[in-house]
VOGU-3710 file (C-alpha; in Angstrom, 3 decimals, decimal comma):
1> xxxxxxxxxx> -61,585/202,926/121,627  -61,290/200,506/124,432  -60,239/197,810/123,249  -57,767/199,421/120,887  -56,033/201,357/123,691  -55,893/197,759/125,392  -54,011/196,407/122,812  -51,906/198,665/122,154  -50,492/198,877/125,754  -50,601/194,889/125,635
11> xxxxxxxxxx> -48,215/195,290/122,783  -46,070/197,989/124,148  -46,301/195,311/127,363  -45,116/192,769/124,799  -42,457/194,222/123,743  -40,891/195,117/126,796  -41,072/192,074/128,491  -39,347/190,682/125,264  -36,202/193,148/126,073  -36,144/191,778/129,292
21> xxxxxxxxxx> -36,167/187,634/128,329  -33,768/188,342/125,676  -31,303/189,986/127,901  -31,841/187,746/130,458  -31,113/184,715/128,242  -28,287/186,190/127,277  -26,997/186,623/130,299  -27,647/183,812/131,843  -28,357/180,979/128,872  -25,290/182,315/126,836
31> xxxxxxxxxx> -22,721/184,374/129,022  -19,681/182,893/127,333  -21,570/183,147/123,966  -22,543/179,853/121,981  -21,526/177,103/120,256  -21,369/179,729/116,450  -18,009/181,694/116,799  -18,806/183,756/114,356  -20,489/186,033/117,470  -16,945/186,711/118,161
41> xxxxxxxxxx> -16,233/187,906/114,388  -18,731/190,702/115,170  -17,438/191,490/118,910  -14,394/191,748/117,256  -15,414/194,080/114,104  -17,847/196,274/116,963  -14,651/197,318/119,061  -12,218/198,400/115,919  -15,535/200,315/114,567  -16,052/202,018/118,144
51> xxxxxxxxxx> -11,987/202,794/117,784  -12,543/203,892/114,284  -11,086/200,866/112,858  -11,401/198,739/109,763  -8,683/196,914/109,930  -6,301/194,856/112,627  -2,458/195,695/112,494  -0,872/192,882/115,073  2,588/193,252/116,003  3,215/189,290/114,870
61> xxxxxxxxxx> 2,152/188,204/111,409  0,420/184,837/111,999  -0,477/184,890/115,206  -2,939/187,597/116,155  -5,961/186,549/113,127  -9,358/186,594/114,762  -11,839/183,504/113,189  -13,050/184,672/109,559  -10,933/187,826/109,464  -8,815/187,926/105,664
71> xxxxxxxxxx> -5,965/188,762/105,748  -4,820/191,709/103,061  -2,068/194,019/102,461  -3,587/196,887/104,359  -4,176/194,402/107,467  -6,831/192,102/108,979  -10,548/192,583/108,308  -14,099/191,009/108,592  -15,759/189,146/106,080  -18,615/189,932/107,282
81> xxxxxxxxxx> -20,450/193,318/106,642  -20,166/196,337/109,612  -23,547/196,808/109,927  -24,470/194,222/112,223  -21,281/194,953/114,640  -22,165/198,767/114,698  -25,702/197,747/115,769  -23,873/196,231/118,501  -21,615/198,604/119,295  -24,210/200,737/120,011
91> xxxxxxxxxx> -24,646/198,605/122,910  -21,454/199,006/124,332  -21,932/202,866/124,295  -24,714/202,898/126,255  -23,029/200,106/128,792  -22,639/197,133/127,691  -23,228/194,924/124,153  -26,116/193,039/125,255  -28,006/196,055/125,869  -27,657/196,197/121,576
101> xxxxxxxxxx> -29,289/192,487/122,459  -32,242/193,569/124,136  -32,441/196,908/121,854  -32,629/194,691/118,749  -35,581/191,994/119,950  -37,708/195,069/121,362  -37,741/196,858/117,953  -37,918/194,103/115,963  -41,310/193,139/118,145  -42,655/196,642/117,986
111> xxxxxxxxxx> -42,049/196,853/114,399  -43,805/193,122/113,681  -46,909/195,023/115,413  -46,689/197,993/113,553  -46,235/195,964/110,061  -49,263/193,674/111,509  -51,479/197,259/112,069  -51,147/198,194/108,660  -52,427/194,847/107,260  -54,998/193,882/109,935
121> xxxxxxxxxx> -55,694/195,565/113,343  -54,312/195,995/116,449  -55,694/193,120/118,122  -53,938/190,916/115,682  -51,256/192,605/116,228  -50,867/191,849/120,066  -50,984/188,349/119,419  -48,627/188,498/116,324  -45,913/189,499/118,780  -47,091/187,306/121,837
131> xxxxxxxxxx> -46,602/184,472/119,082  -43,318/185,910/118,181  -41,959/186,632/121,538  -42,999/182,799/122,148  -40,750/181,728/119,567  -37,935/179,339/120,787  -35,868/180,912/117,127  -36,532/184,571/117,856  -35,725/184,635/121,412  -32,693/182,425/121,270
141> xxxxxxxxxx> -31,087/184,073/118,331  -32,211/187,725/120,091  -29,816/186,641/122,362  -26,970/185,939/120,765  -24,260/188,221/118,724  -25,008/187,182/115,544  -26,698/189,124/112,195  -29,906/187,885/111,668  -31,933/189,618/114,342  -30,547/193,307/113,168
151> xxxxxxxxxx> -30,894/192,686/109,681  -34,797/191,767/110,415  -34,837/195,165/112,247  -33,891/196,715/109,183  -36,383/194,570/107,432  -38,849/195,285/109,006  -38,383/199,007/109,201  -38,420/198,699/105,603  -41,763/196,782/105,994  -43,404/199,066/107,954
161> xxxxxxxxxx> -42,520/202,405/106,564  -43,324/200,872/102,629  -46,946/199,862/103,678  -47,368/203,223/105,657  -46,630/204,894/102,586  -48,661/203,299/100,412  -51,271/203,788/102,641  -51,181/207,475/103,594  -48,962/208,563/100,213  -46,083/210,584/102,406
171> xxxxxxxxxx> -42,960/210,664/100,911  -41,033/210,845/103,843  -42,307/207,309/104,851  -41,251/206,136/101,591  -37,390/207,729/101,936  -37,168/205,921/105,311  -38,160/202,919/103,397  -35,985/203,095/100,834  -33,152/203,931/103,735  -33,938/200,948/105,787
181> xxxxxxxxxx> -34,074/198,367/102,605  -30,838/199,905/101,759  -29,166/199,137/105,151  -30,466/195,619/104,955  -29,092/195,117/101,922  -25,839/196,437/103,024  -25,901/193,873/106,105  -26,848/191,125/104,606  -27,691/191,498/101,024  -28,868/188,259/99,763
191> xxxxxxxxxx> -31,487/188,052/102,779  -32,292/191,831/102,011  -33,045/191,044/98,235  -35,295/187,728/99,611  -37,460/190,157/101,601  -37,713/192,953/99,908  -38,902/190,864/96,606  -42,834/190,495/97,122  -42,833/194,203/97,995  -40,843/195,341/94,721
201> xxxxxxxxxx> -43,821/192,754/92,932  -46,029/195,109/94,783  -44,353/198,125/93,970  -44,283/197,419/90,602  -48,017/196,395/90,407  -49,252/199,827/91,814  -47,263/201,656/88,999  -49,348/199,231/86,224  -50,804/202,502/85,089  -47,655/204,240/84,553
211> xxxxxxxxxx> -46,501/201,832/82,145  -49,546/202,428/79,875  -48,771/206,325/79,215  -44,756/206,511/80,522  -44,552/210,001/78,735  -47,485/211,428/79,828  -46,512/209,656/83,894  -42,778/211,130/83,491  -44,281/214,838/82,812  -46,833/214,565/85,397
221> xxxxxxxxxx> -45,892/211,976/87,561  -48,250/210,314/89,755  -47,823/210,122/93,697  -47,104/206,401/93,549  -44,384/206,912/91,058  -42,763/209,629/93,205  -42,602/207,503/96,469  -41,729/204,380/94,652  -38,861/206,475/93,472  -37,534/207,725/96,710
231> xxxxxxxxxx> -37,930/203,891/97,736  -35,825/202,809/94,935  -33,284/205,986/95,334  -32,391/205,408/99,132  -32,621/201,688/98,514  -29,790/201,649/95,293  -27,434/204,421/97,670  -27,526/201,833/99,994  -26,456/199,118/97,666  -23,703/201,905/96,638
241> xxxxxxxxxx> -22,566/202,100/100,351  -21,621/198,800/100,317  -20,144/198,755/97,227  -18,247/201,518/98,342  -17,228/199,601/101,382  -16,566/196,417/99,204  -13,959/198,676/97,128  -12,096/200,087/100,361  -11,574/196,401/102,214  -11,108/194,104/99,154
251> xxxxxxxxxx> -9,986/197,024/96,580  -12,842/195,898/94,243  -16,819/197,587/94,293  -17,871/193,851/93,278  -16,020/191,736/95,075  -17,561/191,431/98,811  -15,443/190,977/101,952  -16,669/186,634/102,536  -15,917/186,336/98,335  -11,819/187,473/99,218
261> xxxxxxxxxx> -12,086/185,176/102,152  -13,783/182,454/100,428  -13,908/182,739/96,540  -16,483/179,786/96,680  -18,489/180,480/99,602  -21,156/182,240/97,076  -24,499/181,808/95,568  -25,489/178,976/93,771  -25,405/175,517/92,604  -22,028/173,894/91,949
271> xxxxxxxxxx> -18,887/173,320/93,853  -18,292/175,179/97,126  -15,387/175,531/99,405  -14,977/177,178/103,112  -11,579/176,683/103,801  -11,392/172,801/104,300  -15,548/171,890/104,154  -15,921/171,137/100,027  -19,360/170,475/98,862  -21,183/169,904/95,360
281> xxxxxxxxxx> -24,283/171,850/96,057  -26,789/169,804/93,585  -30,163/171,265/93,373  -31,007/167,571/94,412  -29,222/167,919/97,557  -30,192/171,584/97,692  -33,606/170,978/97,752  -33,702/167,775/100,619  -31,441/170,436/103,078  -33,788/172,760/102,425
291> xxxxxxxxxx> -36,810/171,199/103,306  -34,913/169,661/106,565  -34,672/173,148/107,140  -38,084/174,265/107,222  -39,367/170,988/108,504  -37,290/171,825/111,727  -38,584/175,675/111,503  -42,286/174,813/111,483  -42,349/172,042/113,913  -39,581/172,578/116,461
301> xxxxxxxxxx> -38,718/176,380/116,379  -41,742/178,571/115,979  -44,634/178,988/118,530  -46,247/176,384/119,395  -44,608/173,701/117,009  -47,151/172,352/114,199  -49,937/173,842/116,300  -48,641/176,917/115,610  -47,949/176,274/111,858  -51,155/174,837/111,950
311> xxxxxxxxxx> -52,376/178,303/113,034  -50,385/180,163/110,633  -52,014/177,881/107,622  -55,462/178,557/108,506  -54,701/182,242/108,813  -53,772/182,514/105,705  -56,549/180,854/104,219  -58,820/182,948/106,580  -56,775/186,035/105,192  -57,857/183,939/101,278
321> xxxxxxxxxx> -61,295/183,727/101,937  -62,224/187,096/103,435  -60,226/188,858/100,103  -56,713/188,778/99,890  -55,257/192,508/99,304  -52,449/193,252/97,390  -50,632/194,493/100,465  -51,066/191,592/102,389  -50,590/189,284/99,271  -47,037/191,152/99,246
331> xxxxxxxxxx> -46,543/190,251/103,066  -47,649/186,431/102,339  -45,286/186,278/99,400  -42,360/186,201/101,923  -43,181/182,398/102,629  -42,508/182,141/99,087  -39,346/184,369/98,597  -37,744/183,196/101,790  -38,405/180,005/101,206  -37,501/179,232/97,548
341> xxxxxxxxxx> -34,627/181,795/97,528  -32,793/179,840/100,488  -32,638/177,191/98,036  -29,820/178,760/96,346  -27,307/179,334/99,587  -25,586/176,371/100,746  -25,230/177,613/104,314  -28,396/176,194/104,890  -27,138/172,625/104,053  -24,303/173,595/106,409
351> xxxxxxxxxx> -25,998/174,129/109,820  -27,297/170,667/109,633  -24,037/168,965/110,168  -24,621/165,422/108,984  -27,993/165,435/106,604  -28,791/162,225/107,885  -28,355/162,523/111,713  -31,185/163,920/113,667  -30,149/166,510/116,180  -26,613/167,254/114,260
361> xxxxxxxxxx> -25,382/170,388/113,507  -25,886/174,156/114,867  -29,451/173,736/113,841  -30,470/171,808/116,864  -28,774/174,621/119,506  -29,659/177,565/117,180  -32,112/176,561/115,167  -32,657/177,135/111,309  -31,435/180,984/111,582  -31,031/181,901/107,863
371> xxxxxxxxxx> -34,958/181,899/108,190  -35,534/183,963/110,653  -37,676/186,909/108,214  -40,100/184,269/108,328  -40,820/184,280/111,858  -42,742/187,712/111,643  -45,597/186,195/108,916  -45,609/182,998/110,276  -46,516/184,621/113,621  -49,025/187,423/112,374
381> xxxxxxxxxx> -50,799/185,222/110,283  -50,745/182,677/113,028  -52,173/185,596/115,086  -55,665/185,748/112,403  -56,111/182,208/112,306  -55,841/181,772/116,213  -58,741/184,566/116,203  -60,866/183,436/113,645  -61,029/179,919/115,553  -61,465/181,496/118,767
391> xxxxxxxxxx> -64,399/184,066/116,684  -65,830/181,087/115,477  -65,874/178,989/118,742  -67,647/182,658/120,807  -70,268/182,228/117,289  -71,013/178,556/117,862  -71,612/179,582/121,729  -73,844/182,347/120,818  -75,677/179,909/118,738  -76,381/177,703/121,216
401> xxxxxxxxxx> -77,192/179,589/123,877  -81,714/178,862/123,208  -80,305/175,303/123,115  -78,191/175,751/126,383  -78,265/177,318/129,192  -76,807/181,028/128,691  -74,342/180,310/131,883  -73,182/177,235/130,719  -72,406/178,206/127,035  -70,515/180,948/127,839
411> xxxxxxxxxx> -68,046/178,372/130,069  -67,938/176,061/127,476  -67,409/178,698/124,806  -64,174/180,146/127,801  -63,121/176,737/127,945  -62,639/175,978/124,266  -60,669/179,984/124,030  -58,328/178,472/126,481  -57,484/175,603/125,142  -55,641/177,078/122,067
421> xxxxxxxxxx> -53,700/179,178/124,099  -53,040/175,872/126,927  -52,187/173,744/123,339  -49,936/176,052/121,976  -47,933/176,968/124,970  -47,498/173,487/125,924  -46,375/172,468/122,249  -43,654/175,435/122,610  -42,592/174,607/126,088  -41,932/170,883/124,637
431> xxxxxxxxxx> -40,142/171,857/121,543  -37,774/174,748/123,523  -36,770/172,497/126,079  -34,558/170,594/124,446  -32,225/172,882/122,543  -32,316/175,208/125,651  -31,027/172,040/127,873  -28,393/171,611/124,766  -27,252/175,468/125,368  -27,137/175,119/128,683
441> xxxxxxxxxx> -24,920/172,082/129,282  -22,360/173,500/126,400  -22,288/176,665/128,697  -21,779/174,357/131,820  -19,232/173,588/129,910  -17,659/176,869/128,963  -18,015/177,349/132,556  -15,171/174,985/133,665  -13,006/176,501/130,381  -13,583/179,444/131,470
451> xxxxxxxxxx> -12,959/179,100/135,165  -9,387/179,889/135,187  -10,524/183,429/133,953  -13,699/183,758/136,344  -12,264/186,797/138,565  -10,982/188,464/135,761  -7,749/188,388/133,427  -4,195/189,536/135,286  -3,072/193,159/134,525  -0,688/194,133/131,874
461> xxxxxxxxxx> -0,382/190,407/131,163  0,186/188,090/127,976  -1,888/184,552/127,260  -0,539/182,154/124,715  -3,297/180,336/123,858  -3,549/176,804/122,120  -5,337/176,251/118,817  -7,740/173,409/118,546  -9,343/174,422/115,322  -6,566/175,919/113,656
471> xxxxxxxxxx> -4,168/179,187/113,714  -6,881/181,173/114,397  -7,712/183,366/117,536  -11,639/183,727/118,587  -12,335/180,129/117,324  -13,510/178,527/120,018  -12,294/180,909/122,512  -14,959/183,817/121,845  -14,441/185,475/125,266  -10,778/186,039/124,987
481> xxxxxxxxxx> -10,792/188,949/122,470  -7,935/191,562/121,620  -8,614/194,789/121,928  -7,741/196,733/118,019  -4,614/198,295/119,391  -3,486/195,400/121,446  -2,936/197,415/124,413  -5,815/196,350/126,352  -5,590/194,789/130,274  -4,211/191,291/128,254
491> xxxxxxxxxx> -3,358/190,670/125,026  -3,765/187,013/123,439  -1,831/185,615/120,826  -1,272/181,635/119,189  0,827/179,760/120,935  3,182/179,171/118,262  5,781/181,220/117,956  6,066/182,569/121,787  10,086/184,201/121,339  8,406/186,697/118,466
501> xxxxxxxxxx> 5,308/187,246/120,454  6,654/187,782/124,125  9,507/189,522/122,321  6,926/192,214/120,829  5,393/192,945/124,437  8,681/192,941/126,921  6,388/194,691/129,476  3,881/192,006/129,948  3,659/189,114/132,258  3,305/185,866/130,367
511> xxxxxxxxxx> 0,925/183,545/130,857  -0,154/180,130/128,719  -4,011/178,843/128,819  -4,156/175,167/128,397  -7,685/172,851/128,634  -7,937/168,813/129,449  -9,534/167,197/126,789  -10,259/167,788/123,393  -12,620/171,441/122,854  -15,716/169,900/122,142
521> xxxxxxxxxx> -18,763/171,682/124,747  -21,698/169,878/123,124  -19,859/166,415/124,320  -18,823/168,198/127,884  -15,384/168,320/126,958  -12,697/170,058/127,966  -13,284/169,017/131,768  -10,937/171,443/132,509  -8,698/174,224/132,271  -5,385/176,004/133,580
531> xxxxxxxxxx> -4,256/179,668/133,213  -0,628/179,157/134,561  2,591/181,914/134,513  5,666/181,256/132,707  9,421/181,579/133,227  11,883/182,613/131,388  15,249/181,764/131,483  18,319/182,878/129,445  21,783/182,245/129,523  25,051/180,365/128,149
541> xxxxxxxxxx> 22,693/177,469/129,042  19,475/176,795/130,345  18,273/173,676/132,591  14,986/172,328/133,177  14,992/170,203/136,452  11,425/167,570/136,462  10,406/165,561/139,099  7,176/163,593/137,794  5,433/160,669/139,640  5,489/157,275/139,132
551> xxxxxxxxxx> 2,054/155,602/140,731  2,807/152,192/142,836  2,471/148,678/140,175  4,432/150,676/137,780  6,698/147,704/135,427  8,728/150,540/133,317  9,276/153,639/132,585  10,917/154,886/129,376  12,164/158,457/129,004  12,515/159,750/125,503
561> xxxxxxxxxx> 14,423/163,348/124,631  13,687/165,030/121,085  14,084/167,626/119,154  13,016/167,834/115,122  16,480/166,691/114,446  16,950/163,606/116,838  15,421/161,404/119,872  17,475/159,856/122,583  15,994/156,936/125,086  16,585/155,848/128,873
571> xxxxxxxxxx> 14,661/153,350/130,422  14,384/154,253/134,430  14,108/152,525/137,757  9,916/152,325/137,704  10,385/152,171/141,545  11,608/155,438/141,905  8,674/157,803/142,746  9,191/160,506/141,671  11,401/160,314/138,915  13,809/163,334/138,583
581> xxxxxxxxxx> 15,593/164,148/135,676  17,128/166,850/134,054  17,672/168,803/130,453  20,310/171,279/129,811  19,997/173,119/126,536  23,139/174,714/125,068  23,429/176,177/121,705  24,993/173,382/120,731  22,245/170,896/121,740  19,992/169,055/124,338
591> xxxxxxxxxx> 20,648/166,326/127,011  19,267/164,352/129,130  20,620/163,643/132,776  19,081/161,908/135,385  16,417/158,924/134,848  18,942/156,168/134,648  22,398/155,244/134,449  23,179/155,294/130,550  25,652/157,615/129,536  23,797/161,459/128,292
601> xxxxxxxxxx> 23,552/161,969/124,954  22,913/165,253/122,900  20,419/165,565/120,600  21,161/168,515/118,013  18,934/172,022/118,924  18,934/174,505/115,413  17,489/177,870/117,017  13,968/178,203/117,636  12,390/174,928/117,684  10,710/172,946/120,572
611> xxxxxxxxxx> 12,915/170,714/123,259  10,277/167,154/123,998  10,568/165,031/127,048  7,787/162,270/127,169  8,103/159,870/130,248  5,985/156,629/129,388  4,637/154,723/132,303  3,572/151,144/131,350  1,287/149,093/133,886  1,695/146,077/131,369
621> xxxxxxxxxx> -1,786/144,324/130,442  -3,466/147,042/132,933  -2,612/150,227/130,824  -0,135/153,128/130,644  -0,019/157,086/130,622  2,143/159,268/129,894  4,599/162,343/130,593  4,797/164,883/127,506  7,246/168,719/128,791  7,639/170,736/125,624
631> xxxxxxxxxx> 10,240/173,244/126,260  10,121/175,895/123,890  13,715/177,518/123,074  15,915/179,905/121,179  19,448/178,289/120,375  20,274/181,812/118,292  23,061/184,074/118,918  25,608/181,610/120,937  23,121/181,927/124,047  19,587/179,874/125,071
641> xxxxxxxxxx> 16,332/181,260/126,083  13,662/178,878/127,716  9,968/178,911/128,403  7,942/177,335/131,267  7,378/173,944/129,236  3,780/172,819/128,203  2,969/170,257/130,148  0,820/166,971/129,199  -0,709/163,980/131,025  -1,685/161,440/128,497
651> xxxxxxxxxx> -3,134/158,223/128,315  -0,648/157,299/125,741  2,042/158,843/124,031  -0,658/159,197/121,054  -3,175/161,052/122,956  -0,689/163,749/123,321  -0,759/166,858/121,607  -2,461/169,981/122,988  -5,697/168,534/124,217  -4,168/166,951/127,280
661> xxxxxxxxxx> -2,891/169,700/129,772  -2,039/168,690/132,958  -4,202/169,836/135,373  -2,928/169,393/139,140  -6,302/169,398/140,663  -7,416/166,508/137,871  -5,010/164,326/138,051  -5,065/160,491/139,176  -3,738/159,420/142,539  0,203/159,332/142,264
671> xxxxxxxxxx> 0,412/161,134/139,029  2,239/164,577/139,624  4,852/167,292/137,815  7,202/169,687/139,217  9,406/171,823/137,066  11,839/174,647/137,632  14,101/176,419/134,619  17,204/178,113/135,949  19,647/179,534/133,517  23,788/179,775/133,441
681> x> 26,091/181,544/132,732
//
């Protein structure tokens, strides 16, 4: 009774201390999330389902769409399922969404010990979830807002209710069972269907009997045919649930939100297409991803590396040898469902980047997550081979104890115990340091991003942000979420078309969020970043007056003035530091006045459209940067509006283009901007 009650508080001191590291990590390893934006896709879908929300209405077509939302006629939604973001919405209600973080990894460990008492014992149990909780793919992955932890809680609910009822024949385990598989399957289904398989094999083999006599077993059915029932009946209204939900978002029961986003983002061998990524998913290819994949699982990502896999193999021939039950033959068959079933989804060919680079891809910050179900039997049966080598070591002591002296064979036999334990935490501390290190340095970097937004965002303001990876919102910038009504403290929107956007929100303070350097955190770029206010100017005209500097061993500096219509060049005095200039926009077009002596020109403006001055500063052989103001405008209605330009500092004219922001604090000795817009009328 002892040693039972021992490990049972040793679990229930597992699995609190696993709440804690995954919240801490969290906090601390991911606090502007990581390096998969899809966490934002379910931030996102948790706030519009804690405002009762399914869809987002924005006030400006185009410019509001989070990462992976589809766009329909009824408005924006997910393509992923709910059931993950209400998981962490729950969270939020009780303070904050990591608490739904540290929620998640505590029942999914008490759960893996409750699935592992129903198989083997308690004891095994305890160090099934020390194994798990020493997991560098369970605890990272607990930490972060993505599916795969909650839809092993639902798993293993599913798990551990099925084999309580088969064990103790209530029915009411067996509904909750049925329930829980049902959720999974509405979370993630394919994954569901993957775990749940061995167990419907098992299902199916304890109602052998029933198929013998099915009249006599449908007028008195048997126990097992009764719970199996309820199992199946919860399970299939949970399938209808999402069907249901399928037919409200996409308008069709079979058609599921990522198909409408992606029509070729399925199942499969074949072609498929994710917006621009196109791949012919051979079952050549297929099967070399796939066992990448699990080559990285078992020796970087689980406990203890290839010791621990090592573990986990001779458990299971341990588990062989002493008589393999059906239940626990069910439990095995994961490695085989899991496994071979993966082979069939292309994402997994996905999250190693280039096949042929070590270290590419989200695998190496993340690890292999689409197989996470397979931490839990990995780790339990881990758990009876690491005690059957330790209850064979205590045996060989025993043995020799008339040999030995009694004293001395018990500190050898200690000795050996500890070195498993010394082996496999040292393997694990080797393997987890280098994709924490990765995380960490992307979050350094997300740190200077960030920084402009460290003491919070203004009130009742408006960021126009840039879009490195496309007209999306969310993708990379994960922090900066909308709230469903877009009335929050600050709204964010594309920097694309700022009239329509500032337009829709005359109330708000405008502000534009600009980085240095391409958005790439696993390279420690951007370097930094700039949340700066904006102007607006309208009038009969509208003048932008620029000073910029001009370092000392400047030979030239040429000037050029565009629009999409026309360009117009002056080459200036490059002894002039700084160089002033100005640009007065009318409705009838642009010029240029200022940085030399040639007569101005106008270049034509036709209503909204972007005004570009680009001041090139040659050294000669030594190098050059450059000057890029982008002054956006609004010839309509015989009058101007102006913006605050964007403003660039490039190496060359070529470098240009949104991933250069000019950063006062950055910027080289002698290079400097100064800009004031002033309207007339």
């Amino acid at each position: 009774m002892t040693g039972r009650r021992s490990a049972t508080l040793g679990t229930a001191a597992v699995v609190l201390l696993g709440a804690a590291v995954v919240w801490l990590v969290a906090a601390r390893l991911f606090p502007y999330h990581s390096l998969n934006h899809d966490e934002a896709v379910y931030l996102q879908q948790a706030t519009m389902l804690l405002d009762g929300q399914l869809f987002l209405r924005p006030p400006v077509e185009g410019m509001f769409r989070p990462w992976f939302f589809v766009d329909s006629a009824d408005g924006l939604y997910s393509k992923y399922s709910p059931v993950p973001a209400a998981v962490f919405a729950l969270g939020e209600l009780f303070g904050g969404f990591r608490l739904a973080l540290a929620g998640v990894a505590a029942g999914n460990l008490a759960l893996a010990a409750g699935v592992v008492r129903e198989l083997f014992d308690r004891r095994t149990a305890l160090v099934t979830v020390v194994l798990l909780l020493a997991s560098p793919l369970f605890v990272v992955n607990s930490a972060v807002f993505l599916p795969y932890a909650p839809t092993t809680l639902c798993n293993l609910a599913f798990a551990y209710a099925y084999l309580r009822a088969d064990r103790t024949g209530d029915r009411r385990w067996a509904a909750v069972a049925g329930a829980a598989v049902g959720l999974a399957f509405f979370a993630r289904p394919y994954t569901a269907v993957l775990f749940a398989a061995p167990f419907i094999v098992h299902a199916l083999w304890t109602l052998r009997g029933t198929f013998r006599d099915p009249r006599h077993a449908l007028a008195d059915p048997p126990d097992a045919l009764v719970r199996q029932a309820a199992t199946a009946g919860l399970g299939l209204a949970g399938v209808a649930v999402a069907l249901g939900y399928n037919a409200v978002v996409t308008g069709s029961p079979l058609t599921f939100p990522y198909e409408a986003f992606a029509p070729l983002d399925g199942l499969g061998f074949g072609r498929h297409r994710l917006l621009g990524h196109e791949v012919a998913y051979t079952p050549e290819l297929a099967v070399r991803a796939n066992a990448r994949v699990l080559w990285i699982l078992f020796s970087q990502w689980v406990a203890g590396g290839l010791v621990g896999t090592a573990l986990s193999g001779v458990g299971v021939a341990v588990a062989v040898r002493r008589g393999l039950s059906a239940r626990r033959a069910a439990f095995g068959g994961l490695f085989l469902s899991i496994s071979l079933g993966n082979v069939l989804f292309w994402g997994n060919l996905n999250i190693l980047g280039d096949l042929d680079v070590a270290g590419d891809g989200l695998v190496a910050a993340l690890g292999p997550y689409y197989h996470f179900d397979l931490l839990v039997p990995t780790a339990a049966f881990g758990a009876v081979g690491a005690l059957a080598v330790v209850g064979r070591v205590r045996a060989a002591a025993a043995a020799a104890r008339p040999a030995v002296d009694a004293r001395r064979a018990r500190v050898l036999a200690a000795v050996a115990v500890l070195v498993l334990p010394v082996a496999v935490g040292a393997v694990t501390a080797d393997v987890a340091r280098e994709p924490i290190e990765r995380n960490a340095e992307v979050t350094e970097t997300y740190e200077a991003a960030y920084e402009p937004f460290a003491d919070g965002t203004p009130a009742d303001s408006l960021v126009l942000l840039p879009d490195p990876y496309g007209d999306w919102l969310n993708h990379p910038f994960q922090p900066l979420r909308n709230s469903p009504d877009y009335d929050g403290r600050t709204v964010y929107a594309l920097d694309e078309r700022p009239f329509e956007t500032v337009d829709a929100f005359p109330d708000r303070t405008v502000y534009r969020y600009a980085h240095r350097s391409e958005w790439a955190p696993y390279a420690g770029s951007p370097q930094a970043a700039r949340l700066h206010r904006l102007e607006a100017a309208d009038g009969d005209r509208v003048a932008l007056d620029a000073a910029v500097g001009v370092p000392d061993g400047a030979e030239s500096v040429t000037v050029r003035l565009g629009t999409d219509a026309e360009s117009t060049y002056h080459v200036a005095d490059a002894g002039t530091d700084p160089l002033r200039f100005r640009v007065v926009v009318t409705d009838d077009g642009a010029t240029l006045d200022g940085p030399s002596d040639r007569a101005t020109e106008t270049v034509p403006v036709a209503g909204r459209e972007t005004v570009t001055v680009s001041a090139f500063v040659d050294y000669g052989p030594g190098g050059s940067f450059a000057y890029r103001l982008e002054i956006p405008v609004d010839a309509t209605d015989d009058r101007v509006r102006a913006l605050t330009p964007r403003v660039e500092l490039c190496r060359g004219v070529r470098s240009c283009g949104g991933a250069a922001a000019y950063i006062p604090e950055t910027a080289p000795d002698g290079a400097s901007v100064e800009t004031n817009l002033t309207s007339y009328d």
